[in-house]
C-alpha positions, 0 to 999 in steps of 0.5 A, spaced: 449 465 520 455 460 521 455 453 518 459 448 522 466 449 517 467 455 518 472 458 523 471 463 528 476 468 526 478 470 533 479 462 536 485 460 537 488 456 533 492 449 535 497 451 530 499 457 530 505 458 536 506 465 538 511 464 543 517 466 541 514 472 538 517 479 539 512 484 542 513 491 538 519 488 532 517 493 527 514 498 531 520 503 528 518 501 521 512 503 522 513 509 526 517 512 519 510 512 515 507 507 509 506 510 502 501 503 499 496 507 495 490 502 493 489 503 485 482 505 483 479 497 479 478 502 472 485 504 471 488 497 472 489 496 466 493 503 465 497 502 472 499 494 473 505 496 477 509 501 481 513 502 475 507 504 471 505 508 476 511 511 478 512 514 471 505 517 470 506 521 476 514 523 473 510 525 468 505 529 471 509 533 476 515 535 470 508 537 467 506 542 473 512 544 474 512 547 467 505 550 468 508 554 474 513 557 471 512 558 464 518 560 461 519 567 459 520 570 453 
């Protein structure tokens, strides 16, 4: 049940103004597709940005690419 302070998330609201909005401004960013990928709470600590994550999956593609084509000899 809903105490008296809290709002209702689909009232409208005196101070937001959407009249000079645009309809569809982003639309075509959208279209191009997102790559947000939501961290699992137990490798925070291991991952705590793009970089860190961007590096382990550098590391773990130039280690499959090598167990795909082992050098022969």
């Amino acid at each position: 049940m809903k105490t008296s302070t809290e709002l209702d998330p689909l009232a409208p609201r005196p101070n937001l103004d959407f009249s000079k909005g645009e309809r569809g401004r982003h639309i075509e960013r959208l279209k191009q597709g997102s790559n947000v990928v939501m961290i699992a709470p137990d490798l925070l600590d291991a991952f705590p940005d793009a970089e860190s994550v961007n590096a382990a999956l550098r590391s773990l593609k130039e280690i499959a690419a090598r167990s795909a084509h082992p050098p022969t000899s």
